[in-house]
C-alpha positions in Angstrom: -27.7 -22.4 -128.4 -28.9 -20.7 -131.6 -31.4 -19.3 -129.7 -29.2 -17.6 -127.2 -27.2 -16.3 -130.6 -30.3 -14.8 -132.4 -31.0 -12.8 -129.1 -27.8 -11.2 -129.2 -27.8 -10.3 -132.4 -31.2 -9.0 -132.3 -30.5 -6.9 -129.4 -27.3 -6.0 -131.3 -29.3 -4.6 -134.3 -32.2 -2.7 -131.8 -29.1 -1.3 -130.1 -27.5 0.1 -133.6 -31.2 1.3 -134.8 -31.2 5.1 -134.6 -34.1 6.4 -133.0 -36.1 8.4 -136.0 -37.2 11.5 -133.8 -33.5 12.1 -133.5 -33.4 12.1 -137.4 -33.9 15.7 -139.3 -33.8 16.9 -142.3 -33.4 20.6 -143.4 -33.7 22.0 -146.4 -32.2 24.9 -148.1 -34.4 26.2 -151.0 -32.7 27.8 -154.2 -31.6 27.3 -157.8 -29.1 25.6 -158.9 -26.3 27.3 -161.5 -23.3 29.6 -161.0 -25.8 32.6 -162.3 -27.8 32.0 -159.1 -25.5 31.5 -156.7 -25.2 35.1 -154.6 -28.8 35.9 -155.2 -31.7 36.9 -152.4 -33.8 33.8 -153.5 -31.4 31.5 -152.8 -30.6 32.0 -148.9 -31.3 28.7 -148.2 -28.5 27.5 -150.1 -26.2 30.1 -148.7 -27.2 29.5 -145.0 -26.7 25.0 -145.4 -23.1 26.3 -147.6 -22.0 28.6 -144.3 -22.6 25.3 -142.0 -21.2 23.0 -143.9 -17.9 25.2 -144.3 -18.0 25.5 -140.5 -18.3 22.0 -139.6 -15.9 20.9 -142.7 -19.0 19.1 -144.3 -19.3 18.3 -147.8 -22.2 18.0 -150.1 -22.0 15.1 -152.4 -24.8 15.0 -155.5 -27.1 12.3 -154.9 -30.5 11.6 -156.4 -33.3 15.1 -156.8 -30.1 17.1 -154.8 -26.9 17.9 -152.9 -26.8 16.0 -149.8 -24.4 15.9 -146.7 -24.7 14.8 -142.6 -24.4 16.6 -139.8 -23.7 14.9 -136.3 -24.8 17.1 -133.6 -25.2 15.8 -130.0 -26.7 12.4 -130.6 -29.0 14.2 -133.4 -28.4 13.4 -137.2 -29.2 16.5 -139.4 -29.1 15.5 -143.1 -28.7 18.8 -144.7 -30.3 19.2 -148.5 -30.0 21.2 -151.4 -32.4 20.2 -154.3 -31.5 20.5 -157.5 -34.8 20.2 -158.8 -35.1 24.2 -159.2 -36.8 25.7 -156.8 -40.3 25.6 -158.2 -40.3 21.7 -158.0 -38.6 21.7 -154.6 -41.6 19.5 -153.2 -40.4 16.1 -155.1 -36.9 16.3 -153.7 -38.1 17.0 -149.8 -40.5 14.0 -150.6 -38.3 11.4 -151.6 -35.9 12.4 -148.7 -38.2 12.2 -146.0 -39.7 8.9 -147.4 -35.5 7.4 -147.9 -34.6 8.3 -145.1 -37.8 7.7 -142.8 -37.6 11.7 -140.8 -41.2 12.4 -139.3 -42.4 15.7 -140.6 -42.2 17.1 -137.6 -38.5 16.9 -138.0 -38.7 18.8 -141.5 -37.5 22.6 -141.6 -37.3 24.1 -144.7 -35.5 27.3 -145.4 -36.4 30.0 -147.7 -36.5 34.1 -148.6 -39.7 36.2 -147.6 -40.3 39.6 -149.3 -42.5 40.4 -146.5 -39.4 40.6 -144.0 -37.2 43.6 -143.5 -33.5 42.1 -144.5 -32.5 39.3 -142.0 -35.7 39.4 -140.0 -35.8 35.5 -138.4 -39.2 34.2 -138.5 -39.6 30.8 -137.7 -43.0 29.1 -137.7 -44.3 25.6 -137.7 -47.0 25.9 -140.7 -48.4 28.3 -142.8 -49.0 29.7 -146.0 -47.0 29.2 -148.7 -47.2 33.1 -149.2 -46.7 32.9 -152.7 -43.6 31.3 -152.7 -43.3 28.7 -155.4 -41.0 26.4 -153.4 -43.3 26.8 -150.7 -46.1 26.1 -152.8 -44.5 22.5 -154.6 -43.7 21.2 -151.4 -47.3 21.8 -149.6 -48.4 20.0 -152.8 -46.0 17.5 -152.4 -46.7 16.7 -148.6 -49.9 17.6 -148.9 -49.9 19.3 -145.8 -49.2 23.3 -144.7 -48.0 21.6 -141.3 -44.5 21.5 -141.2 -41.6 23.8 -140.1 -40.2 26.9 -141.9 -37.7 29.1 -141.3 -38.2 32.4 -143.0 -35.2 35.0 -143.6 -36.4 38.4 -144.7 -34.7 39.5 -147.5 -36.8 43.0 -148.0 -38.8 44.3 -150.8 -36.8 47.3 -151.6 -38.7 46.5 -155.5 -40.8 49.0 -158.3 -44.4 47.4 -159.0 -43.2 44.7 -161.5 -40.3 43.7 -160.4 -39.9 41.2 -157.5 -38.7 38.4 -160.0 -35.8 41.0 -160.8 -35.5 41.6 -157.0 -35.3 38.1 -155.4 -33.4 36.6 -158.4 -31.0 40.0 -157.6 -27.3 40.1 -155.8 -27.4 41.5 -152.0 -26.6 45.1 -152.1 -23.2 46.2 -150.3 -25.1 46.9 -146.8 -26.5 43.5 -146.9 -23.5 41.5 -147.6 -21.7 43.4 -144.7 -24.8 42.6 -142.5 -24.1 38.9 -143.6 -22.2 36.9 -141.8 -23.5 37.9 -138.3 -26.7 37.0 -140.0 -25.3 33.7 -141.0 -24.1 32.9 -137.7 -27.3 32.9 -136.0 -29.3 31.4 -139.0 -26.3 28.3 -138.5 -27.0 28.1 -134.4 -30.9 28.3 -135.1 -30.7 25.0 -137.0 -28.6 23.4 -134.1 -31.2 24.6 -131.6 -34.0 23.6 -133.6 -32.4 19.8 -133.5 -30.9 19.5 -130.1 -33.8 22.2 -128.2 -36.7 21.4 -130.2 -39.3 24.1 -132.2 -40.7 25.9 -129.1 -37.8 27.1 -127.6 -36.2 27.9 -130.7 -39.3 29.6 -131.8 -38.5 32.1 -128.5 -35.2 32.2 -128.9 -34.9 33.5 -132.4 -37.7 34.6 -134.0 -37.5 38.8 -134.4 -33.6 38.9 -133.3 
């Protein structure tokens, strides 16, 4: 008789168990503080802020960031902002991944590239960390190039000595009109890259 229970619930508890390559986690690199808020280096904040306000999400502060979960067809999409600063993004992405159990593979980390034109979509599944310091802690962290990045051009419109000034800059008037639409399709890459998988996203997105 206790046998016949322990089955049950054992089957019970494999039934409940999510299966991890349906688990993700996407990151949205940037500073944290009111100062930073609107500025080119912190897309990634602004793009995981625009889905959460469309899906009526809400980030809660839990340990190395801002945190909230995203159900989307059978997928769960934990959504993180580290609060770390973005040079030391690595230990945050780290300890997530490690928490929550998400195979790198399911790991796309968003951030600004100087070497776009304004809202060029380039995602990739490794690479350089182009001198991006976020780019750079997390590599470190991981110790691996090998996992997926979505880079939004924010342009290099920037006098010899100033790209500090320039990313940690406003958008001009031209780019916040060209915004939202650019928002849009940054929220229904992340959807795609969950529910359609890297490849076709990769052809669906990348230079539109």
């Amino acid at each position: 008789m206790f046998a016949i229970f322990r089955n049950l619930f054992s089957k019970k508890e494999e039934e409940t168990q999510e299966d991890p390559m349906k688990k993700f986690l996407v990151v949205g690199l940037g500073n944290i503080g009111p100062k930073y808020h609107n500025t080119r280096h912190n897309i990634g904040f602004k793009i995981l802020d625009a889905l959460a306000k469309e899906e009526n999400l809400t980030f809660e502060t839990e340990k190395l960031g801002d945190l909230t979960t995203y159900k989307y067809k059978g997928r769960t999409i934990l959504l993180l902002k580290p609060n770390t600063y973005m040079n030391l993004s690595g230990k945050a992405v780290r300890y997530w991944l490690t928490k929550e159990k998400i195979a790198i593979e399911n790991l796309l980390v968003i951030t600004d590239d100087i070497n776009l034109p304004f809202g060029t979509i380039r995602l990739k599944a490794k690479g350089s960390a182009g001198g991006h310091n976020g780019l750079k802690d997390i590599e470190a962290q991981l110790n691996t190039s090998k996992y997926c990045r979505y880079r939004f051009g924010v342009g290099a419109e920037f006098s010899k000595g100033r790209q500090v000034d320039y990313v940690l800059g406003e958008w001009n008037s031209e780019e916040e009109a060209a915004m939202p639409e650019r928002l849009d399709k940054s929220i229904a890459l992340i959807k795609s890259f969950a529910g359609a998988g890297l490849a076709n996203t990769m052809n669906t997105f990348n230079g539109k």
